[in-house]
N, C-alpha and C positions, 0 to 999 in steps of 0.2 A: 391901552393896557388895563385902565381901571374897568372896562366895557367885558375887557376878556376877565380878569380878575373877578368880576360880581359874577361872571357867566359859570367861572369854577366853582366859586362858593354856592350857586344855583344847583350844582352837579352833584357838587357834596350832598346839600342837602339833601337833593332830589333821591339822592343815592342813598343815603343812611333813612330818610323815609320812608322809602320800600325796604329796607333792611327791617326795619322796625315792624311795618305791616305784616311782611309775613312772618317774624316772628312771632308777630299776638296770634295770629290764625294759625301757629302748631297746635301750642296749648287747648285752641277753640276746636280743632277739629280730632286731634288725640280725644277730647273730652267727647265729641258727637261719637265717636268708633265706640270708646269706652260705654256710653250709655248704648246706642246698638246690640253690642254684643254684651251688657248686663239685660237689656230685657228679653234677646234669644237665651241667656242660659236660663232667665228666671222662666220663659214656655218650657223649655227642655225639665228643669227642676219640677213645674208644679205639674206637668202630664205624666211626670214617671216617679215622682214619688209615692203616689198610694196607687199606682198600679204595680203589680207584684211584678215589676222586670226591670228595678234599679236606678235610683234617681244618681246613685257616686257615679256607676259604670257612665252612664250616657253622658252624665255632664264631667265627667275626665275623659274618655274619650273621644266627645264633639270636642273640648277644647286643644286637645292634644293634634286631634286631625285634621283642624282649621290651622292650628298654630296660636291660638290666640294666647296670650300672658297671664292670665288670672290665676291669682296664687291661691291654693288650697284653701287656704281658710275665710276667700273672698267666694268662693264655690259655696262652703259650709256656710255662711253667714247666710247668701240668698233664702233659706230653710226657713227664715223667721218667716217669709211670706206662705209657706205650709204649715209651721203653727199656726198663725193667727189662722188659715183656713180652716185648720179643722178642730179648732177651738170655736169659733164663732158655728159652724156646721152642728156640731154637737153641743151647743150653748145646752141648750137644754136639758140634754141628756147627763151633762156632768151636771145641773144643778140637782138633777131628781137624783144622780147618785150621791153626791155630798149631803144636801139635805136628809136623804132618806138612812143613808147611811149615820149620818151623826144621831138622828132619830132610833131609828136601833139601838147605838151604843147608849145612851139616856135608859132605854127601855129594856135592853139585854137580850133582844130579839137578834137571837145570831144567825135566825133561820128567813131574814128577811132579805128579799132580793138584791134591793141596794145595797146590805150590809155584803152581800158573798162577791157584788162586781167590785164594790171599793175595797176590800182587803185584797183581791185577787189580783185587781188592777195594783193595787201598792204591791204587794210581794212579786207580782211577776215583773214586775220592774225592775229589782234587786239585781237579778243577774245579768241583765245586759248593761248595767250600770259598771257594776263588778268588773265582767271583764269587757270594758270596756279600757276602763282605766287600767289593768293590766296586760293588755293584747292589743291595745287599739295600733299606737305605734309603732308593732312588733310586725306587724300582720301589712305585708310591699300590696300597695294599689297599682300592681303594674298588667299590661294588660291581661297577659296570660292569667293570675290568679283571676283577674274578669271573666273573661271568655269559662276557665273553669268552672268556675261561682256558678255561672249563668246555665249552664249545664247540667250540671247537678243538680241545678232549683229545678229547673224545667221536669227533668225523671222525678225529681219529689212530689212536685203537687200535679204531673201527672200519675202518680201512683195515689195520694191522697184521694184524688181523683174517682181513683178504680173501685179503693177498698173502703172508702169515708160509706159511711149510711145516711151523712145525713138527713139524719130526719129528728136533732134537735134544734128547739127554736133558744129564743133568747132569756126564755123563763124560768128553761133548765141550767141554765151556766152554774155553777159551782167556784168556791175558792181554787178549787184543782186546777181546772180548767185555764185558770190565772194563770198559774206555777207552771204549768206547762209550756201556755203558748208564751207565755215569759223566758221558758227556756228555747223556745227552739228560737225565740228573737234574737237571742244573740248569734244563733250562725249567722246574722245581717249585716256582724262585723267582719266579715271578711266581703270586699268588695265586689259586687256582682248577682250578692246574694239576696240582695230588698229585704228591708224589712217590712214592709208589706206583704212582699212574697211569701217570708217564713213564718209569719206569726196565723196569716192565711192560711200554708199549706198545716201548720201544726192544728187547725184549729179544727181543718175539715175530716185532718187523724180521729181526730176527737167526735168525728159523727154530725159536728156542726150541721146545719143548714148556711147553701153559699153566703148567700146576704146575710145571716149571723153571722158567720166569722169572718166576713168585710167588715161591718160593724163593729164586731168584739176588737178584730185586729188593731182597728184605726183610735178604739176610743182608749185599750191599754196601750198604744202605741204611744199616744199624748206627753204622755213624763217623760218617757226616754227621748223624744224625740226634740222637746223644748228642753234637756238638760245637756242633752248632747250638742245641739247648735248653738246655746250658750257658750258651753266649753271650747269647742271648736274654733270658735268665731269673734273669741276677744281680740285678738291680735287688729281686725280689721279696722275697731273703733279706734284707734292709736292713730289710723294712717286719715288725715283730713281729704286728701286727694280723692281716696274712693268712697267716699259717704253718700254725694250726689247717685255715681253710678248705683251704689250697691242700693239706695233706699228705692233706685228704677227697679234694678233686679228685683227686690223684696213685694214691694209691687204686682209686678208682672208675675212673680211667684204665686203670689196670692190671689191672680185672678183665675189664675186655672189652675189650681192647685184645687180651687173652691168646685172648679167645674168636673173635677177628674172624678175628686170622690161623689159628686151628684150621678154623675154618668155610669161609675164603677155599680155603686149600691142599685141603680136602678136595674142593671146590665146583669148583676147578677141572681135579681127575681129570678131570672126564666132563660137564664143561658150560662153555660159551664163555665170552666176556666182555658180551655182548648186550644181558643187565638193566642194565648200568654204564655202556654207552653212552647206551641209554634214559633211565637216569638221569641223567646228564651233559646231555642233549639238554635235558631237562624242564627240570631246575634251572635251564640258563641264560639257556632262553627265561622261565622264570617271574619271574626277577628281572630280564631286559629289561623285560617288559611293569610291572612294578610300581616299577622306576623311570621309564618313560615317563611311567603313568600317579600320578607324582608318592606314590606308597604307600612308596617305600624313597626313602630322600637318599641321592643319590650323595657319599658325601664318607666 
């Protein structure tokens, strides 16, 4: 009996030890899924946020038609890895306008270049700050207003396209110039619309040359876009669980976040915007057609 007796308490254990095991390997392998699918949304994030066809749409839709769980503000957080890209990208460029611009103010030189991109870059900021905070959570990321968004951008800056001259470079910018492409940033708050895309297509309204207003776009983009994934994105630092994934996302954000705008700005030396309209076009009819035919929930 005592033979059978040790052989049960053997059982037990043997039984509550693998009980135990693969309970440690949920945790361990929930966490491998979790980093997985933080460093595919941070590729999705950093290749489609400074190309003008929507870093919210692609990465709430991939995540919606995977099925995957990441809650919005774990989405929005990934973005630090496109600030820091295109803050280090344009290191330079913001010191020559900060300096040069504080240099002016000292001097009262209002007609000096760093002085017209820093006021422009500050004022055109304003309003997608604005309504931001008034519209932001008014304004449903469901997919249909996507597919729309994505539609309308695509006729926009193929009409910018048609009627832009440009044939201004970056020497001409002006404070207007700001105020403008600061204004049409904010149609970015409605999702599908890039702000990339819109601060782009307004720029090339403007006569811009391509690579200027790639450029212009990405470096007044800067403020809004590190105030907005601030905002966005506090709730995440609360939750300890997703710190590990999210710092992979931020990461993986920022290594191709780095490489999109190298590729963007060179790409568009010496070739349109054409593939991005195409693209735009596709996307939006594809996600029409797949909420018609009842494949994606609109919600």
């Amino acid at each position: 009996m005592d033979f059978f007796g040790l052989n049960a308490d053997w059982g037990a254990l043997l039984n509550s030890g693998t009980f135990l095991l693969q309970a440690s390997e949920v945790p361990k392998n929930n966490l491998l899924v979790s980093l997985f699918q933080a460093i595919v949304l941070g590729i999705v994030q950093g290749i489609t946020e400074f190309l003008p066809i929507s870093s919210t749409a692609h990465l709430l839709i991939f995540r919606d038609v995977f099925g995957w769980s990441q809650q919005k503000y774990f989405i929005d957080a990934i973005q630090f890895g496109s600030v820091i890209a295109v803050v280090m990208y344009f290191w330079s460029d913001i010191q020559q306008i900060l300096t040069g611009g504080w240099a002016a103010f000292r001097e009262k030189d209002w007609q000096r270049e760093e002085w017209k991109l820093l006021v422009g870059i500050g004022v055109g900021t304003i309003p997608a700050l604005v309504g931001g905070l008034l519209l932001k959570d008014r304004i449903p990321e469901t997919p249909l207003v996507i597919a729309v968004m994505s539609i309308v951008m695509a006729l926009l800056l193929g009409l910018a396209e048609q009627i832009g001259k440009r044939k201004r470079g970056f020497e001409s910018l002006e404070i207007k110039d700001g105020i403008l492409v600061g204004l049409g940033q904010t149609i970015a708050l409605f999702p599908g619309a890039s702000r990339s895309g819109s601060t782009l297509t307004t720029a090339l309204f403007l006569g811009l040359r391509r690579d200027t207003a790639a450029r212009f776009s990405f470096l007044l983009g800067i403020p809004t876009l590190t105030i907005a994934t601030l905002y966005q994105s506090r709730k995440v630092f609360g939750n300890v669980d997703e710190l590990l994934p999210l710092l992979v996302g931020i990461c993986s954000t920022f290594i191709f976040s780095y490489l999109s705008i190298a590729w963007l700005l060179r790409y568009l030396q010496t070739k349109n915007t054409l593939v991005f309209i195409w693209y735009r076009l596709t996307f939006g009819v594809v996600l029409l057609l797949a909420i018609a035919t009842n494949m994606l929930k609109n919600v």
